[in-house]
N, C-alpha and C positions, 0 to 999 in steps of 0.2 A: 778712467778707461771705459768705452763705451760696449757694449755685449757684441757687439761684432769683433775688435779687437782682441777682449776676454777670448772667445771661443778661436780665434786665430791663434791668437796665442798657446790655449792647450793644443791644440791641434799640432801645430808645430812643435811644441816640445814633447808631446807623447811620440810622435813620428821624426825627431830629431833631424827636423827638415829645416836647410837656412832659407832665405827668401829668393833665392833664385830658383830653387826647387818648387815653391809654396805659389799658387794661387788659387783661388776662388773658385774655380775650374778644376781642381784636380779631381781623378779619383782614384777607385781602390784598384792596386796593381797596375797604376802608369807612374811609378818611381817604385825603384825596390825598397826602400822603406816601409810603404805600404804593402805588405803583404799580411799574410795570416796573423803572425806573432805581434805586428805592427798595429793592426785592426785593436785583438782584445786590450795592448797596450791606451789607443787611443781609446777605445769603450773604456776601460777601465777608471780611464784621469777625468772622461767626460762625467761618469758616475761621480766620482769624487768631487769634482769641480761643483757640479750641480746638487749633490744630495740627493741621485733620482738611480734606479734600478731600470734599464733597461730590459723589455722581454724579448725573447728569444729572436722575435720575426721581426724585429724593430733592431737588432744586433746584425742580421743577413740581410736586412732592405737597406741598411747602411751605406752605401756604394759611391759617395761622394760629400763634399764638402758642404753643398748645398744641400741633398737631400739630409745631409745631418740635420741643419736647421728647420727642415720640414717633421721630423722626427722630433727633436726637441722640442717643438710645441703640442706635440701631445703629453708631455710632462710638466706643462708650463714655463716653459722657457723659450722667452723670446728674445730671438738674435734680431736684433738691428742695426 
């Protein structure tokens, strides 16, 4: 499984989103899934996933799918 997959993958299962719901384009509070409790869910598993502690202003810059993966490589984690 390639790291763009991987991170689709949590993605969707932290936000128990199917793939009609899901794309690459989403972001935070455009499906009610993603709201508040959905967010620290997804921070959460992306922690776990990766091995990495998210700080504070890297948890509220958050705001999409893609900016995740701009986030995630100041931890060392590259989606591709």
């Amino acid at each position: 499984m390639s790291n763009i997959e991987n991170y689709s993958k949590v993605f969707k299962s932290a936000l128990n989103l199917d793939n009609s719901k899901f794309s690459e384009e989403i972001k935070y509070n455009e499906v009610d899934e993603w709201d508040s409790i959905g967010h620290m869910t997804l921070i959460s598993a992306l922690e776990e996933e990766y091995k990495i502690t998210f700080e504070t202003d890297d948890i509220i810059d958050f705001s999409s799918f893609k900016k995740g993966i701009e986030i995630l490589k100041k931890y060392k984690v590259e989606i591709i």
